[in-house]
Backbone as CSV, one residue per row, in Angstrom:
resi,resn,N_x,N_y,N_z,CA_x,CA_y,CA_z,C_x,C_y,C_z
1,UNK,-1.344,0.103,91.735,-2.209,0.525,90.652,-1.980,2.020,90.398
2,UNK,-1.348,2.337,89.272,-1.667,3.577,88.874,-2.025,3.834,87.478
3,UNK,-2.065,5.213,87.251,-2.614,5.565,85.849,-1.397,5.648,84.994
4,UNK,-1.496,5.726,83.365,-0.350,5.857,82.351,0.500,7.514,82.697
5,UNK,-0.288,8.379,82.944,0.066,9.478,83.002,0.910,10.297,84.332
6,UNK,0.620,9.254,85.247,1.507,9.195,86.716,3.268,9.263,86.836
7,UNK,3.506,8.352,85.460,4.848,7.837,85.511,5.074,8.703,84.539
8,UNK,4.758,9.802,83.764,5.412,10.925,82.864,6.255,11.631,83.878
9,UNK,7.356,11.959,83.081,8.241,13.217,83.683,7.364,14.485,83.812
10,UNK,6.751,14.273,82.340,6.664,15.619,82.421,5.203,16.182,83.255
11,UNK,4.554,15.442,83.145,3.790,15.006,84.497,3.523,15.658,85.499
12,UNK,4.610,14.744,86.461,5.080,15.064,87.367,5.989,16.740,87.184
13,UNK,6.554,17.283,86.727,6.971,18.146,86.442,5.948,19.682,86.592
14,UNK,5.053,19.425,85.856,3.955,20.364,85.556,2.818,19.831,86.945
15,UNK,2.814,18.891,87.752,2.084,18.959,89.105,3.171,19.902,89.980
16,UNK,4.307,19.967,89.743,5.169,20.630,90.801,4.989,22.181,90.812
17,UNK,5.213,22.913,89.622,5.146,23.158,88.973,3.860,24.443,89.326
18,UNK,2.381,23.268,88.755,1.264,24.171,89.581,1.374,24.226,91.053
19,UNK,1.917,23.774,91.619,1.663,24.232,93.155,2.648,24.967,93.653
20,UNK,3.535,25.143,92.836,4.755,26.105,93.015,3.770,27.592,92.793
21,UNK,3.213,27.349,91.632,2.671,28.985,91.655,1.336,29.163,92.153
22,UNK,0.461,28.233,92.367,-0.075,28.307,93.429,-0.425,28.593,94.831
23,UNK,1.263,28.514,95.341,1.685,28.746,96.682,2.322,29.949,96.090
24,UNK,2.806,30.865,95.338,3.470,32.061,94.952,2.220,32.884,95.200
25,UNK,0.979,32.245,94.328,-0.062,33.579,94.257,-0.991,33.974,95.694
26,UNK,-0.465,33.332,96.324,-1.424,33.665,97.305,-0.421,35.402,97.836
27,UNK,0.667,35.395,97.346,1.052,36.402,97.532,0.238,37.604,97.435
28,UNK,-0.192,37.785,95.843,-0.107,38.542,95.168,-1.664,38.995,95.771
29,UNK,-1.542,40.527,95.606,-2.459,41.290,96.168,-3.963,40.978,96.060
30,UNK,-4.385,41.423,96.958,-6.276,41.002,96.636,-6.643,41.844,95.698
31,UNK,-6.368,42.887,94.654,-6.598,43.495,93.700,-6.837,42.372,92.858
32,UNK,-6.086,41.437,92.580,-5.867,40.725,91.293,-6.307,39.209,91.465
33,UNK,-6.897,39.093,92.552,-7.972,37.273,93.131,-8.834,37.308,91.753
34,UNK,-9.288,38.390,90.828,-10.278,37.633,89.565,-9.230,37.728,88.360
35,UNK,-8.430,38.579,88.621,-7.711,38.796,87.299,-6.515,37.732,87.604
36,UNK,-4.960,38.026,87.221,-3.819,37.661,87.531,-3.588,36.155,88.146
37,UNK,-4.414,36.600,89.380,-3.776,35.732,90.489,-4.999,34.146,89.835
38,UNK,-5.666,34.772,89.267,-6.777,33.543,88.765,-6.280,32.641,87.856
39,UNK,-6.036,33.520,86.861,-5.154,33.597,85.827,-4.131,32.937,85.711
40,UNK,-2.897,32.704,86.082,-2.292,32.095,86.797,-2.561,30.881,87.276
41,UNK,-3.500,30.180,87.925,-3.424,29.570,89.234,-4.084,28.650,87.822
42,UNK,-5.210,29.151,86.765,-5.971,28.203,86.072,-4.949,27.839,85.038
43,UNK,-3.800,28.609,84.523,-3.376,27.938,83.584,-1.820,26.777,84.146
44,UNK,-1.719,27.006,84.968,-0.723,26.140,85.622,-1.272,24.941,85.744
45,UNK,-2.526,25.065,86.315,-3.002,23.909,86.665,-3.516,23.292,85.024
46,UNK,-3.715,23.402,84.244,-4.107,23.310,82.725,-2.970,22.292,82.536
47,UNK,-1.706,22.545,82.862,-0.390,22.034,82.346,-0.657,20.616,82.586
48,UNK,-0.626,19.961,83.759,-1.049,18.791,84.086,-2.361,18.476,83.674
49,UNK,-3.506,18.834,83.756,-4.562,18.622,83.634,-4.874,17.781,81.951
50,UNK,-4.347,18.924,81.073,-3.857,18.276,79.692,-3.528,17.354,79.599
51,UNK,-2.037,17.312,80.025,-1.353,16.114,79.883,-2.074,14.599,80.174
52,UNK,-2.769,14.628,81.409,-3.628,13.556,81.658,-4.862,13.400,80.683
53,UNK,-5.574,14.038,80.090,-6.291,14.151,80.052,-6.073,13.619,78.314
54,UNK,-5.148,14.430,77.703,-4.738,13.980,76.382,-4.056,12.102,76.184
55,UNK,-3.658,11.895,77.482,-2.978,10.761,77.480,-3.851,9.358,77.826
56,UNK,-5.208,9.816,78.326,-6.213,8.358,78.051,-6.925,8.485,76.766
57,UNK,-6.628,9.409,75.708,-7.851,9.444,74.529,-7.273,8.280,73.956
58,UNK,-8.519,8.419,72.801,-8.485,7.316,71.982,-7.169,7.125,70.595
59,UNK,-6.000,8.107,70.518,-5.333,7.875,69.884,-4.531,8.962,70.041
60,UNK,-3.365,8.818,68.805,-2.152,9.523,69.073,-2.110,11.071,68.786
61,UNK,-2.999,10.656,67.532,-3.429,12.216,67.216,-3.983,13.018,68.404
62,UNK,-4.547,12.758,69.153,-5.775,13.188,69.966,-4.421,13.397,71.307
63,UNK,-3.781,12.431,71.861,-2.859,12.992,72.481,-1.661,14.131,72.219
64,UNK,-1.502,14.260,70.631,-0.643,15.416,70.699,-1.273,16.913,70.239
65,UNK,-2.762,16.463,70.694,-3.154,18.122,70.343,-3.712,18.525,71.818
66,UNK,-3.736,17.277,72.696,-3.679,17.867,74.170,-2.264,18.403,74.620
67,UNK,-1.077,17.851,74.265,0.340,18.700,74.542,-0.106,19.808,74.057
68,UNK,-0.691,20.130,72.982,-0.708,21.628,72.334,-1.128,22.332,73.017
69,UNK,-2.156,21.956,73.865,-2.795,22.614,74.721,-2.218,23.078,76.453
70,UNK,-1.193,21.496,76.861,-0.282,21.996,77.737,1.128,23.414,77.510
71,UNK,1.120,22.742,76.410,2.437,23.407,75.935,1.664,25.440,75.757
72,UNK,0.581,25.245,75.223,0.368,26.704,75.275,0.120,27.442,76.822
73,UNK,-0.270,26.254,77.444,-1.100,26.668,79.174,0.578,27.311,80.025
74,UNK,1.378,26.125,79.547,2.985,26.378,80.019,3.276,28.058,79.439
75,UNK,3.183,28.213,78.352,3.328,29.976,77.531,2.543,30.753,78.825
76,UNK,1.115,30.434,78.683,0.609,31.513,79.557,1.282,31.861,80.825
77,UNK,1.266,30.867,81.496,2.277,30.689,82.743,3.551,31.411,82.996
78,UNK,4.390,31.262,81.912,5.345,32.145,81.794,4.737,33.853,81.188
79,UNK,4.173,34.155,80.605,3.523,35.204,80.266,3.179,35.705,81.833
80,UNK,2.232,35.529,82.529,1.916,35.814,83.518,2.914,36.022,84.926
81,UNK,3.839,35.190,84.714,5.290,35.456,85.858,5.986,37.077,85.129
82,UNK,5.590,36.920,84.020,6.357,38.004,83.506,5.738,39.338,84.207
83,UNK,4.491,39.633,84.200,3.442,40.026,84.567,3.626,40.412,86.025
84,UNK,3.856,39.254,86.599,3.722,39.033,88.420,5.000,40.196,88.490
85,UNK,6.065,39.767,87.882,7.416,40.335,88.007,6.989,42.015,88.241
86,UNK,6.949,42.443,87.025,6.551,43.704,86.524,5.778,44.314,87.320
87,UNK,4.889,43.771,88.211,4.087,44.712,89.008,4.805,44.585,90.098
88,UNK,5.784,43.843,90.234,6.546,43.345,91.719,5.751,42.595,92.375
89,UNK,4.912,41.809,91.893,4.641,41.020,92.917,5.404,39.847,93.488
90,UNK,6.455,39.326,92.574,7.157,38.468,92.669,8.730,38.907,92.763
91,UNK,9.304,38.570,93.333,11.027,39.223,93.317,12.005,38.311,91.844
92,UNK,12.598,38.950,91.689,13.657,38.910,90.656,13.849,36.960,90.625
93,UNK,14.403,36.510,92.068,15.101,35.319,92.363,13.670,33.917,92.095
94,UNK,12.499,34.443,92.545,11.007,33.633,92.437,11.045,33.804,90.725
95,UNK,10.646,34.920,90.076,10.798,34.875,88.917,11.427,33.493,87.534
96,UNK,12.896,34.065,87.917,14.111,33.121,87.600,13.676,32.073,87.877
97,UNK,13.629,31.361,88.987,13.763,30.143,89.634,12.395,29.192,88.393
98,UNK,11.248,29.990,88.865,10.339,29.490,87.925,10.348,29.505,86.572
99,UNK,10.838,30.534,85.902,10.964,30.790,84.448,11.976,29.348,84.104
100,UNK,13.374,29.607,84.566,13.751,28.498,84.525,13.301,26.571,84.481
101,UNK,12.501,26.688,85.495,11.487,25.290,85.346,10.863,25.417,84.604
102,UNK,10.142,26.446,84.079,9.093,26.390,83.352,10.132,26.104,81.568
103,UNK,10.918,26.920,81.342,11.534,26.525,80.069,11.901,25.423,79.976
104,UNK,12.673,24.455,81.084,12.654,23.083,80.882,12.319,22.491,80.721
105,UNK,10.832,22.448,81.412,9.435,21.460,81.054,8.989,21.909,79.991
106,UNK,9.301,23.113,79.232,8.354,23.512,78.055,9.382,22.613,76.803
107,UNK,10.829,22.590,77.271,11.577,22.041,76.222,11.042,20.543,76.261
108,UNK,11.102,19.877,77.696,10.799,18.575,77.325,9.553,18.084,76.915
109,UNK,8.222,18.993,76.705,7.024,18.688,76.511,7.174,18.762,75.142
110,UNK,7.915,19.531,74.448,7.867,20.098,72.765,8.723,18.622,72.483
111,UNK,9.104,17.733,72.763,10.324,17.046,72.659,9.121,15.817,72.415
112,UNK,8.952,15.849,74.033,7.604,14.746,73.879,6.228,14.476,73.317
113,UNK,6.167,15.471,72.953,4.709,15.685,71.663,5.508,15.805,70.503
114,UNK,6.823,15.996,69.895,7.071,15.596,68.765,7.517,13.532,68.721
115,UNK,7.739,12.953,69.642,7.875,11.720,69.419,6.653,11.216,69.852
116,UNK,5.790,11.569,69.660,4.194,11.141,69.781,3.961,10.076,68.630
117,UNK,4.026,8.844,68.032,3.694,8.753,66.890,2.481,8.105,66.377
């Protein structure tokens, strides 16, 4: 027994995803536990959260304005690595590694909310 939203790529992708930066922020300094590091931790987790969440409503419309909402949570996410970078909290190679996932899943989410029909 599972749910419709289990067997998404992209899904699964954006659960990896949040716990990737999840487990990054614990890095990041106790200055930034309300700001940044919050920040962060809530919109990652948004990515999935959406996705499920858009994918039991009552129609199609209604599921592709929850992607809208992953797909922007995915922006913040990258916004905020940018961020992490810049203050150094994160090294060059963590950066990359994630930016990289994160543009992939952002390509295949824009892909998959346009064949929404």
């Amino acid at each position: 027994m599972s749910f419709k939203f289990e067997s998404l790529i992209i899904w699964q992708k954006a659960m990896r995803i949040g716990e990737e930066i999840n487990t990054l922020s614990y890095h990041f300094p106790q200055k930034e536990i309300y700001n940044l590091n919050s920040q962060i931790r809530r919109a990652a987790d948004s990515i999935a959260l959406n996705i499920a969440e858009g994918s039991i409503g009552q129609s199609n419309l209604e599921f592709k304005k929850f992607m809208g909402y992953s797909i922007r949570s995915l922006a913040e996410v990258v916004t905020c690595l940018h961020k992490a970078k810049n203050r150094k909290y994160i090294s060059d190679n963590e950066f990359n590694q994630l930016y990289e996932e994160s543009f992939n899943l952002m390509n295949m989410m824009v892909a998959f909310k346009k064949n929404i029909k």
